[in-house]
TORPA-4810 file (N, C-alpha, C, O; in nm, 3 decimals):
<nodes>
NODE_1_0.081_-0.118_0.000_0.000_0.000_0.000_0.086_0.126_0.000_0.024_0.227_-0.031_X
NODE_2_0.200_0.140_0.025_0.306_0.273_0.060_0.325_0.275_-0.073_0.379_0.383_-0.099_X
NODE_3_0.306_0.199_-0.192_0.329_0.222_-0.301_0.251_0.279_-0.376_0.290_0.324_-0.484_X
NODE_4_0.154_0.287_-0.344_0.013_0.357_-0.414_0.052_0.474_-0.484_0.055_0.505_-0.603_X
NODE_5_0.095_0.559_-0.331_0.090_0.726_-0.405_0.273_0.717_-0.528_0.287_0.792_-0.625_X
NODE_6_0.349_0.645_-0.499_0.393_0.682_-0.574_0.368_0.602_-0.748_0.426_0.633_-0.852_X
NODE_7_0.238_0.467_-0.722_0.184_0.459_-0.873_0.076_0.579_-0.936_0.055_0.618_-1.051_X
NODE_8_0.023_0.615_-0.812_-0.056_0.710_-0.845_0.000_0.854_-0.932_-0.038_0.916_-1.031_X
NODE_9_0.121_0.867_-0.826_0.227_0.985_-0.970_0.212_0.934_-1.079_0.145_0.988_-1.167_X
NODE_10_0.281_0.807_-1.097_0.306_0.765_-1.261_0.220_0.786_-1.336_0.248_0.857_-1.433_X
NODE_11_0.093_0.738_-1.325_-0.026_0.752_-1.387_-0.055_0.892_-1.398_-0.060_0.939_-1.511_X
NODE_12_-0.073_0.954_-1.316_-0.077_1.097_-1.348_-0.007_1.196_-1.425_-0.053_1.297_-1.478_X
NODE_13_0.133_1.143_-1.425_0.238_1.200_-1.556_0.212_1.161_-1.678_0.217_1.237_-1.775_X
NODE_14_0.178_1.020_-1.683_0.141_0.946_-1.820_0.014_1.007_-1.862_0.017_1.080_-1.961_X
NODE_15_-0.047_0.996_-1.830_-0.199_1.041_-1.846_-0.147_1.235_-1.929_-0.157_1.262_-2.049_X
NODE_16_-0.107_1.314_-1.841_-0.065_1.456_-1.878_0.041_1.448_-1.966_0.071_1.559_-2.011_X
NODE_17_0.121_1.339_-2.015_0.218_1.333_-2.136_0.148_1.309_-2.224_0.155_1.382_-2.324_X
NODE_18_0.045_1.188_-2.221_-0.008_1.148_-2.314_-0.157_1.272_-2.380_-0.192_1.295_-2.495_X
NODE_19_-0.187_1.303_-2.305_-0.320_1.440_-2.317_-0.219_1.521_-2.421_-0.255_1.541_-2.537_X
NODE_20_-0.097_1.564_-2.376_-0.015_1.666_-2.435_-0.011_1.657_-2.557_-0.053_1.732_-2.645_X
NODE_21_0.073_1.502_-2.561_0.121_1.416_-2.695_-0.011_1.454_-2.825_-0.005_1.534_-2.919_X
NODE_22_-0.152_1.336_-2.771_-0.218_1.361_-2.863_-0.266_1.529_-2.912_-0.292_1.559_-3.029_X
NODE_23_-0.269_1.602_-2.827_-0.254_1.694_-2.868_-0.229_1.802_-2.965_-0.295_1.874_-3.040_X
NODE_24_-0.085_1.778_-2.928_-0.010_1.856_-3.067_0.036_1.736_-3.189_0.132_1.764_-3.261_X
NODE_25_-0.014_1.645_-3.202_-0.009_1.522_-3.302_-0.166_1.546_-3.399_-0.179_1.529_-3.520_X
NODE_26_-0.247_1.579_-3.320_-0.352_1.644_-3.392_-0.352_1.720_-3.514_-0.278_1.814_-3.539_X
NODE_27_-0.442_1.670_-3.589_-0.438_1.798_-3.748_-0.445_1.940_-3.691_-0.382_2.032_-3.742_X
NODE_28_-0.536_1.955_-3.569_-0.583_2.131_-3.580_-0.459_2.194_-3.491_-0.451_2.317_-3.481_X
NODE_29_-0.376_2.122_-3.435_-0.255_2.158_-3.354_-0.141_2.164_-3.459_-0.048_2.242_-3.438_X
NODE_30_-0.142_2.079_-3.582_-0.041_2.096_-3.678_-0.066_2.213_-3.768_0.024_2.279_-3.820_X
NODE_31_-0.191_2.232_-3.783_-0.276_2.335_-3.885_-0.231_2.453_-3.815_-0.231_2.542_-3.900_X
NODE_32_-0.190_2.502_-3.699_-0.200_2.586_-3.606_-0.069_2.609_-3.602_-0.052_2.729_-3.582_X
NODE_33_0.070_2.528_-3.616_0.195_2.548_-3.641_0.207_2.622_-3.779_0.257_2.735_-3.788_X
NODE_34_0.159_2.553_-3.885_0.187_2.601_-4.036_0.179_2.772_-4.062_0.238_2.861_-4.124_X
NODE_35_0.039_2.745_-3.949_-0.076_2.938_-3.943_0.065_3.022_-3.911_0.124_3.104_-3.980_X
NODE_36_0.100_2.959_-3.758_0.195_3.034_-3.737_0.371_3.027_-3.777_0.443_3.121_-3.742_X
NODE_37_0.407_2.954_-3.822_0.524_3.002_-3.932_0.538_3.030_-4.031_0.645_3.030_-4.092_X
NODE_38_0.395_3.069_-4.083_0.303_3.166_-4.189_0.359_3.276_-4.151_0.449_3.340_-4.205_X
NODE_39_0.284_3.300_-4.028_0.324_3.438_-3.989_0.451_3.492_-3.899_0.456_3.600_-3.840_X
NODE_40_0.542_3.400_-3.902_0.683_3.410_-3.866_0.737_3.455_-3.997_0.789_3.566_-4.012_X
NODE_41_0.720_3.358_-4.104_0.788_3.430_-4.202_0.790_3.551_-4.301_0.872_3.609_-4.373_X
NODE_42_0.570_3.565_-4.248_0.588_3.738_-4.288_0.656_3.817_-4.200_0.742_3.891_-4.247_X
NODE_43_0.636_3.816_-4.080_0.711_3.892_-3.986_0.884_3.907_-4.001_0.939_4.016_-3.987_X
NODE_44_0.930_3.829_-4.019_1.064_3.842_-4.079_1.102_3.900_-4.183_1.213_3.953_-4.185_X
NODE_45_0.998_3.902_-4.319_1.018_3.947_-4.431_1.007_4.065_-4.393_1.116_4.121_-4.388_X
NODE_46_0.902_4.140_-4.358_0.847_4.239_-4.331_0.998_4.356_-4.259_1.060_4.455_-4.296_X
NODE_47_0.994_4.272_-4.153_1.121_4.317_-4.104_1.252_4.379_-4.207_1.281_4.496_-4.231_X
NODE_48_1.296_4.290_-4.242_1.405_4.297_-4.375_1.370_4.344_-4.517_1.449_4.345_-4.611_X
NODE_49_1.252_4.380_-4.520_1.177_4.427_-4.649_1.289_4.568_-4.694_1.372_4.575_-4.784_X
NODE_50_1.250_4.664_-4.593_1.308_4.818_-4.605_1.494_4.794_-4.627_1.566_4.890_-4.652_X
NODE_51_1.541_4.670_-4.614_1.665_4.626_-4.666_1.674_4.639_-4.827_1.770_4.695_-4.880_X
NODE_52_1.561_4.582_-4.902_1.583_4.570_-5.031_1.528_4.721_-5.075_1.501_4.737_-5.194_X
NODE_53_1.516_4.801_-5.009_1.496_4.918_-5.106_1.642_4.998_-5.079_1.641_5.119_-5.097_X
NODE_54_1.723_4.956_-5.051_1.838_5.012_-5.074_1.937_4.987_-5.203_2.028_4.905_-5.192_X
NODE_55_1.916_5.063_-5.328_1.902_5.006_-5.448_2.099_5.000_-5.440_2.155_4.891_-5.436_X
NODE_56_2.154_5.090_-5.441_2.312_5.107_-5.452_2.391_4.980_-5.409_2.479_4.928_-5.477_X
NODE_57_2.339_4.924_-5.252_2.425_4.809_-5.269_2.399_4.691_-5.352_2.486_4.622_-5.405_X
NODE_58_2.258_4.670_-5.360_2.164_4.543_-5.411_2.225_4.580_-5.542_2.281_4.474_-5.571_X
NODE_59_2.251_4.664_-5.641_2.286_4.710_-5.771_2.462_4.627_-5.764_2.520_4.627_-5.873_X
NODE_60_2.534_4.567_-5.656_2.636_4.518_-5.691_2.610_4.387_-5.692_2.713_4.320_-5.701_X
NODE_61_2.529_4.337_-5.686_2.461_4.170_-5.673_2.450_4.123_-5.838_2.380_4.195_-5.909_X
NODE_62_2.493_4.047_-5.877_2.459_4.004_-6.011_2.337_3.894_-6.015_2.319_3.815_-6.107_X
NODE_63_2.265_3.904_-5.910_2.135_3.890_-5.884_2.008_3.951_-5.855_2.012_4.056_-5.790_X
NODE_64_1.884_3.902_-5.894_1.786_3.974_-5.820_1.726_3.951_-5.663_1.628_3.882_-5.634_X
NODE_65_1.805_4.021_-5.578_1.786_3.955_-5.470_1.631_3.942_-5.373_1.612_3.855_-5.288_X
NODE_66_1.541_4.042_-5.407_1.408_4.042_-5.386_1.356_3.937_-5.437_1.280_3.872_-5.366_X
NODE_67_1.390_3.882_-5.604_1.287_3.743_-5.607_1.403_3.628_-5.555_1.383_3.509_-5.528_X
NODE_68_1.468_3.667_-5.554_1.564_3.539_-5.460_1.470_3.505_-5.349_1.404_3.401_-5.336_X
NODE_69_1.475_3.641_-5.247_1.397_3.605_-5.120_1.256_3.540_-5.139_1.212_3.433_-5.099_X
NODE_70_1.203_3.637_-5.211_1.059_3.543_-5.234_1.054_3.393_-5.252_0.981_3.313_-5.193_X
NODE_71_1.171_3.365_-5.370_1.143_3.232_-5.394_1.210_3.125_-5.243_1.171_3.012_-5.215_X
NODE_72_1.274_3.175_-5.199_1.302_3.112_-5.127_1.244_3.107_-4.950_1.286_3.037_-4.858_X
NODE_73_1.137_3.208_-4.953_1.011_3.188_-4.847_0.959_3.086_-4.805_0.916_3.072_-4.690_X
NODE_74_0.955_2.979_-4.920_0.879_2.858_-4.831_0.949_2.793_-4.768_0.902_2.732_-4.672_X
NODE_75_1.146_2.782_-4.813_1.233_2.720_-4.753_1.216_2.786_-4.588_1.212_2.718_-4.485_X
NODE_76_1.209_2.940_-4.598_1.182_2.977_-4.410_1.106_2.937_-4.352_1.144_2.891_-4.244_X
NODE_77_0.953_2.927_-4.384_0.839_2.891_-4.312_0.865_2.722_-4.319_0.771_2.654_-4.278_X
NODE_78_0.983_2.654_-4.367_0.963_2.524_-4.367_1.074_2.497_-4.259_1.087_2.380_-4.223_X
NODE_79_1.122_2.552_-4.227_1.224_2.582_-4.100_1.143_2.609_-4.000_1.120_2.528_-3.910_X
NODE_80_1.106_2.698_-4.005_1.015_2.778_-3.890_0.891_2.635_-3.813_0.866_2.615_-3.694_X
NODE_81_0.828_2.548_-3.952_0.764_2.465_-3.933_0.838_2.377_-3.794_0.807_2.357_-3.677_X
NODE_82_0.922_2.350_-3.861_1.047_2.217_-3.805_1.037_2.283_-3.644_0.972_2.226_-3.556_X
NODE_83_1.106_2.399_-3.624_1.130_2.458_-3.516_0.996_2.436_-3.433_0.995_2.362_-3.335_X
NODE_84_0.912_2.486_-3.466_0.785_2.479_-3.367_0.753_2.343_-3.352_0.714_2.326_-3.236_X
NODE_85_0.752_2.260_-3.404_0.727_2.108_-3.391_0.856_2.033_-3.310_0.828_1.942_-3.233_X
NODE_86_0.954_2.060_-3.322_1.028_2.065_-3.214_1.057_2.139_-3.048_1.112_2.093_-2.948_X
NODE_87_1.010_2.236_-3.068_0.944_2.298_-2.963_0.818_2.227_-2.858_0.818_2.209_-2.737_X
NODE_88_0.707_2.196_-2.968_0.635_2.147_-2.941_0.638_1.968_-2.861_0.571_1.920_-2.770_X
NODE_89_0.759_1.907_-2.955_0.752_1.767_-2.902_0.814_1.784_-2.770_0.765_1.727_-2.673_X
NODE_90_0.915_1.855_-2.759_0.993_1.871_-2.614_0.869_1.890_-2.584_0.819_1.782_-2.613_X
NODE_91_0.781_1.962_-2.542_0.693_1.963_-2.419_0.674_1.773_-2.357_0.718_1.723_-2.253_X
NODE_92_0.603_1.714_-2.457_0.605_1.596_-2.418_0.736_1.506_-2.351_0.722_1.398_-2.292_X
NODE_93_0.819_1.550_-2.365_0.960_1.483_-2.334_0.977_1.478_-2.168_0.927_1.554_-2.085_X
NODE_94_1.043_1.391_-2.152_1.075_1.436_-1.951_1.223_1.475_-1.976_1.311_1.458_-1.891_X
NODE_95_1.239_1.515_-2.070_1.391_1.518_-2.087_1.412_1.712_-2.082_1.306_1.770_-2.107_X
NODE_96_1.519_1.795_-2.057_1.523_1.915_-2.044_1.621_1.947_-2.191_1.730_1.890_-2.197_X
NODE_97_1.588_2.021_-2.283_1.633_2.031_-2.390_1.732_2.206_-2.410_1.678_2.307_-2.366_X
NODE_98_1.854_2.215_-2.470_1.943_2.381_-2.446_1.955_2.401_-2.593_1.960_2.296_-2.657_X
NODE_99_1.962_2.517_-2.665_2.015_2.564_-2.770_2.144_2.581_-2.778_2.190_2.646_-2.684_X
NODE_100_2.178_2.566_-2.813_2.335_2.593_-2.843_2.353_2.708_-2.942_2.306_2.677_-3.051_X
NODE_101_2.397_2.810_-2.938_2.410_2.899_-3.004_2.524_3.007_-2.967_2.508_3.112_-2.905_X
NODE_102_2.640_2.957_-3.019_2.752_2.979_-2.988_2.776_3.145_-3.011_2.726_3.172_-3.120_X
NODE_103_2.831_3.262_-2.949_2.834_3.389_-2.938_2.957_3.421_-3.004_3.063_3.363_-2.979_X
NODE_104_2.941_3.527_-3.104_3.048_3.606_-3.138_3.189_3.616_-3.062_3.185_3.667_-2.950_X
NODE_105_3.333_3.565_-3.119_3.414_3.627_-3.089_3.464_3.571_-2.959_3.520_3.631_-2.868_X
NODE_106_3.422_3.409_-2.972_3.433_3.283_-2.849_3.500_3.208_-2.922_3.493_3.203_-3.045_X
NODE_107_3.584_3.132_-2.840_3.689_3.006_-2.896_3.553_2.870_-2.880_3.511_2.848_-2.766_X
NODE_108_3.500_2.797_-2.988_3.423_2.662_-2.994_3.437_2.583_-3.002_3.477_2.565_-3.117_X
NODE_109_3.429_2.439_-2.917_3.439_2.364_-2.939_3.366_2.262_-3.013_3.337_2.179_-2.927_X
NODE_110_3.328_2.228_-3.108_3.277_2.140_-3.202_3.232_2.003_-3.105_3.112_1.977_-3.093_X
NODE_111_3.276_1.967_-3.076_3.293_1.842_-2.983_3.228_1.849_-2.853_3.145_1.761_-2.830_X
NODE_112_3.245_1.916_-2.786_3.160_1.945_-2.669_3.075_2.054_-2.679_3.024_2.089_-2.573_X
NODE_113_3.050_2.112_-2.769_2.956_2.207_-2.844_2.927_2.335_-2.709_2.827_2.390_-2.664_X
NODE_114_3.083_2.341_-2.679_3.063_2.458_-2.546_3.158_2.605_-2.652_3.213_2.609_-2.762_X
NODE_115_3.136_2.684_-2.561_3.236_2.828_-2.575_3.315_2.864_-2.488_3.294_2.823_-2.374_X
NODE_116_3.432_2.953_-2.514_3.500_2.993_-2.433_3.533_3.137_-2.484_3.576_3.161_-2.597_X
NODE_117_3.502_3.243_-2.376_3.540_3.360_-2.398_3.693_3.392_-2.386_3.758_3.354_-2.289_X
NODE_118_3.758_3.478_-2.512_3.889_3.466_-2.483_3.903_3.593_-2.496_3.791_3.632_-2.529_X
NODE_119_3.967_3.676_-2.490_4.027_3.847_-2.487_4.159_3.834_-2.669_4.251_3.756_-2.697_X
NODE_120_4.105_3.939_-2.736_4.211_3.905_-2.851_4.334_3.943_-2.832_4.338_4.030_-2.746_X
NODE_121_4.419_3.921_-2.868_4.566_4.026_-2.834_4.653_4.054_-2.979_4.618_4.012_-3.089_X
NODE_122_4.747_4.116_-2.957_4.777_4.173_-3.071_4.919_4.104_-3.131_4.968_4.114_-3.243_X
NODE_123_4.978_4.009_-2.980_5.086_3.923_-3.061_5.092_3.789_-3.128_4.999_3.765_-3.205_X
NODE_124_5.183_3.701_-3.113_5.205_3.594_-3.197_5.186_3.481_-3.096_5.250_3.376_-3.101_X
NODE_125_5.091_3.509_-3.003_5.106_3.392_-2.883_4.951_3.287_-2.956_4.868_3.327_-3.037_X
NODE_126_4.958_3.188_-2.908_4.867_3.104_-2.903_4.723_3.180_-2.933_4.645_3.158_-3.025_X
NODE_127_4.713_3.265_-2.841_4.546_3.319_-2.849_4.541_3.355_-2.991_4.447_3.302_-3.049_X
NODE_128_4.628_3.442_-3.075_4.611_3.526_-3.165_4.620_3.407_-3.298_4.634_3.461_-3.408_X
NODE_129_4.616_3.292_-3.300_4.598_3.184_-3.384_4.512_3.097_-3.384_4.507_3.002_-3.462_X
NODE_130_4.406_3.134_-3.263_4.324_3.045_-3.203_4.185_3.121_-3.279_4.154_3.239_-3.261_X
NODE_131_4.106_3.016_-3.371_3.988_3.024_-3.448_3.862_3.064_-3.389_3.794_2.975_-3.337_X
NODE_132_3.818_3.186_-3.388_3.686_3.248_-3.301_3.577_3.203_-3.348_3.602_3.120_-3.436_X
NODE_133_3.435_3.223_-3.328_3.317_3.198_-3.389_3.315_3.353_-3.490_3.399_3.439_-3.464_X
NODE_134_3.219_3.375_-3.596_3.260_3.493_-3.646_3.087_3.526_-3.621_3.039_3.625_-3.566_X
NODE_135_3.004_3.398_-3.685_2.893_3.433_-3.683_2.785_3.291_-3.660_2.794_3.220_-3.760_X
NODE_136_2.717_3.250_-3.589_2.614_3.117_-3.610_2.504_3.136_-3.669_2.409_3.208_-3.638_X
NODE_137_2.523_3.046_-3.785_2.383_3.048_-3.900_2.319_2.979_-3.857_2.204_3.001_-3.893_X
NODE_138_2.330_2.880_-3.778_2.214_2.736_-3.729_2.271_2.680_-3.592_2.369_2.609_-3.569_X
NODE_139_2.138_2.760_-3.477_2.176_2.711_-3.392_2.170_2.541_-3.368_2.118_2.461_-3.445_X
NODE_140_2.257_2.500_-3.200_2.205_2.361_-3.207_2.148_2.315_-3.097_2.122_2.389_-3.003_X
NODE_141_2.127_2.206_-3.097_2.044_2.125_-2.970_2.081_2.031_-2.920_2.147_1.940_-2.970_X
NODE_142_2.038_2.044_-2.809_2.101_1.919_-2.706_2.057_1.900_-2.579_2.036_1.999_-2.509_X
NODE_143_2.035_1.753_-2.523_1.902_1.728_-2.452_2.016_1.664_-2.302_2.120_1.597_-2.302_X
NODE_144_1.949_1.715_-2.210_1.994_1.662_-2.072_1.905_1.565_-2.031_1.790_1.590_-2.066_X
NODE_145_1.922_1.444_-1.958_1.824_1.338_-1.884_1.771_1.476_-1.768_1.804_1.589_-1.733_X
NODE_146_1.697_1.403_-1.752_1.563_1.428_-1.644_1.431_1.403_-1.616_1.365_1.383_-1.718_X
NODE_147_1.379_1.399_-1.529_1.262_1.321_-1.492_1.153_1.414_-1.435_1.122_1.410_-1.316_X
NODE_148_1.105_1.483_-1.508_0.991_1.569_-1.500_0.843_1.456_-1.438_0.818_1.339_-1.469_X
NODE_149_0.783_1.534_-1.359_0.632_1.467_-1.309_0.557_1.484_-1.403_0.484_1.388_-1.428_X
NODE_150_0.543_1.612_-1.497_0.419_1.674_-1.564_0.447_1.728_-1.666_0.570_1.729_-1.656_X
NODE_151_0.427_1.773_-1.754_0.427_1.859_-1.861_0.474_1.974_-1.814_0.431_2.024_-1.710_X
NODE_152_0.583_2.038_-1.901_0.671_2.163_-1.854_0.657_2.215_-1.928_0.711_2.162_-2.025_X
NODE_153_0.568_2.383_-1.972_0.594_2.426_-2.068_0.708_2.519_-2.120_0.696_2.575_-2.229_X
NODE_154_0.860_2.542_-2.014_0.968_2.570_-2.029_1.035_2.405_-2.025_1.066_2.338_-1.927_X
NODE_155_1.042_2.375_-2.155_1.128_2.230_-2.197_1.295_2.274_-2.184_1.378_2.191_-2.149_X
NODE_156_1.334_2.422_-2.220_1.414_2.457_-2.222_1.447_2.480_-2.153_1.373_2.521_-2.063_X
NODE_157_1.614_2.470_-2.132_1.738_2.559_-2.037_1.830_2.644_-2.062_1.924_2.613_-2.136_X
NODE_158_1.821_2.776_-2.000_1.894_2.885_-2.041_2.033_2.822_-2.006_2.055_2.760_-1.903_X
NODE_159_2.149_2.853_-2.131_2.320_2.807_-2.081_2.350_2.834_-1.936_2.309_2.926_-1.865_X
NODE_160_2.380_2.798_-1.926_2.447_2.797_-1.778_2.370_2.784_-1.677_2.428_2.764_-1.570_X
NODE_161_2.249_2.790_-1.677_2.210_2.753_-1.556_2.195_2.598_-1.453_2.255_2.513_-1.518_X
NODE_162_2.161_2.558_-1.373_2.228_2.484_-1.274_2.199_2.365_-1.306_2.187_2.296_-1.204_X
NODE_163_2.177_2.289_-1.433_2.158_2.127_-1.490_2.303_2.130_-1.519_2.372_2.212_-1.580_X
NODE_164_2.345_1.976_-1.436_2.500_1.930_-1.445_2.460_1.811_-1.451_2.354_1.775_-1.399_X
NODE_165_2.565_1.705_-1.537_2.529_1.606_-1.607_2.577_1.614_-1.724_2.616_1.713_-1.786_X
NODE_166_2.571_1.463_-1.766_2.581_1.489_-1.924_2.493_1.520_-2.010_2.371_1.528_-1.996_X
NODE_167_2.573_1.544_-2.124_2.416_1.598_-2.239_2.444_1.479_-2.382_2.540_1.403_-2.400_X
NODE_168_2.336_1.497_-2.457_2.330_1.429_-2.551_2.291_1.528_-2.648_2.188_1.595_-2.645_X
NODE_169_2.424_1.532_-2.775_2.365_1.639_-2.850_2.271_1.625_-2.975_2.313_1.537_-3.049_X
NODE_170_2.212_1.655_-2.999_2.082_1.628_-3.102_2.136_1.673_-3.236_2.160_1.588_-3.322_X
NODE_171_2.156_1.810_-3.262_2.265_1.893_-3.371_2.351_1.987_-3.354_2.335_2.072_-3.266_X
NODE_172_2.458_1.985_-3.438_2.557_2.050_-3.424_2.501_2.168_-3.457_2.411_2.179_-3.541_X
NODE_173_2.582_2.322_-3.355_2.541_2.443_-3.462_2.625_2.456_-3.564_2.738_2.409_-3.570_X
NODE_174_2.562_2.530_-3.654_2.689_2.548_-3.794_2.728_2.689_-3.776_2.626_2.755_-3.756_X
NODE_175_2.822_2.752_-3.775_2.964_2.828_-3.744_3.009_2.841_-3.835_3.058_2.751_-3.902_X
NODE_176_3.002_2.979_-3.868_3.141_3.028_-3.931_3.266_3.100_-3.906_3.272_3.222_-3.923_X
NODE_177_3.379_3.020_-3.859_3.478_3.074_-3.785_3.573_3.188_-3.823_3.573_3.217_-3.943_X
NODE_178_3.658_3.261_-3.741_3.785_3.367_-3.846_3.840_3.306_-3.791_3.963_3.309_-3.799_X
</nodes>
């Protein structure tokens, strides 16, 4: 009988994973992602729009870079898709999930997909040969064990804060180093 309340948790997590699960597995919960990285990717365009009326630099492009962007809109909202559906499945997960998104002008490690802030210097020592991040085009992901009771709707963990353990990385970010 001392075991009750703690079958009684289980069931109660399962039950609120599984409510979650079917949930966003649903057509009108998927229909509801698409709506909105619909409108992620106007919002972005929108944003960067007043970019392409700057005719002088766009005039050194041996492209048209306005129908570039256009045509290549559905590739964003098909990103944007991915992202929210990943977003979304972590909720169901008992697992605690981090971005990786490595910061300007940090020494990276590829391998342990950490950073290290370094100070530049101006001689011939080690630091001044050592490969920085310049810019991250695609952040990455990577999932810590843990054992959640319930549905968390922060799946995420801000860097550094106090989850120690190992991680399991899901994807690499892609980096472009100097």
């Amino acid at each position: 009988m001392a075991n009750a309340g703690a079958d009684g948790e289980d069931v109660a997590r399962n039950l609120d994973f599984a409510a979650h699960h079917t949930l966003i597995e649903s057509k009108y919960f998927q229909a509801l992602i698409r709506r909105r990285a619909e409108a992620l990717t106007v919002r972005i365009s929108t944003t960067i729009m007043p970019l392409f009326g700057l005719q002088k630099p766009l005039a050194l492009w041996e492209v048209d870079i306005l129908a570039e962007w256009n045509r290549k809109r559905p590739a964003l909202e098909k990103m944007f898709v991915s992202a929210l559906r990943i977003k979304a499945r972590a909720l169901v997960s008992k697992d605690i999930f981090e971005v990786v998104f490595p910061p300007q002008a940090h020494k990276y490690n590829r391998k342990l997909m950490e950073v290290e802030n370094l100070e530049r210097d101006s001689g011939g020592s080690l630091l001044a040969r050592t490969f920085l991040v310049r810019l991250c085009l695609v952040p990455g992901l990577r999932k810590y064990a843990f054992d959640r009771k319930l549905v968390d709707y922060n799946s995420f963990r801000k860097p550094g804060s106090d989850l120690e353990g190992p991680s399991d990385p899901i994807a690499s970010p892609l980096v472009i180093i100097d």
